[in-house]
C-alpha positions, 0 to 999 in steps of 0.5 A: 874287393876294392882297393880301400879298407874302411871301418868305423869300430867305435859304431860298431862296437856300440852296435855289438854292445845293443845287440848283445843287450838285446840278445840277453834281454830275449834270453830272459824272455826266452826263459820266462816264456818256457816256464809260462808256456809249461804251465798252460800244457793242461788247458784243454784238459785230459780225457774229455771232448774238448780235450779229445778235440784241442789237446793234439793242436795245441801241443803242436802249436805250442811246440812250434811257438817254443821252436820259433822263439828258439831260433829267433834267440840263436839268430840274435846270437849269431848276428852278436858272435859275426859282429863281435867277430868283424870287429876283431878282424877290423881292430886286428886289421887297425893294429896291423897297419898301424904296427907296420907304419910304425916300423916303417917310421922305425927303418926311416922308410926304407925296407 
């Protein structure tokens, strides 16, 4: 670790803010996807050749599909929490050592 602590949080805070809209906008697609997707579950049909021949792969690729959008949502859910975290811990960090110039000020710079 170095011996300066530099932050910008104003940038930040606008940056959590985007991915936090961004989060919420893949939510929505998100849901929408899993509601579309439900609907196509009978596409190869039930009990014929094509069904016979389709139906295993495409379940399985349709479980896939819905699993990645799933991680890929919880992913930009995690990056909004860390960075909504980091900027607490950076205004905390702000407070802190604005708090203790204060006092400092207070005592006359005396300890």
């Amino acid at each position: 670790m170095g011996d300066e602590y530099f932050a910008q949080p104003e940038n930040l805070a606008r940056g959590a803010a985007y991915i936090e809209q961004i989060a919420r906008i893949a939510g929505e697609l998100r849901r929408r996807f899993d509601e579309d997707i439900r609907e196509t579950a009978g596409w190869p049909g039930q009990d014929d050749d094509m069904a016979k021949q389709f139906k295993a792969i495409e379940e399985r690729d349709r479980e896939l599909v819905v699993r990645t959008g799933g991680a890929l949502f919880e992913a930009l859910i995690g990056v909004t929490d860390g960075t909504t975290a980091s900027l607490r811990n950076i205004r905390g960090t702000q407070n802190d050592v604005l708090d203790s110039i204060e006092e400092a000020k207070r005592r006359g710079g005396k300890r």
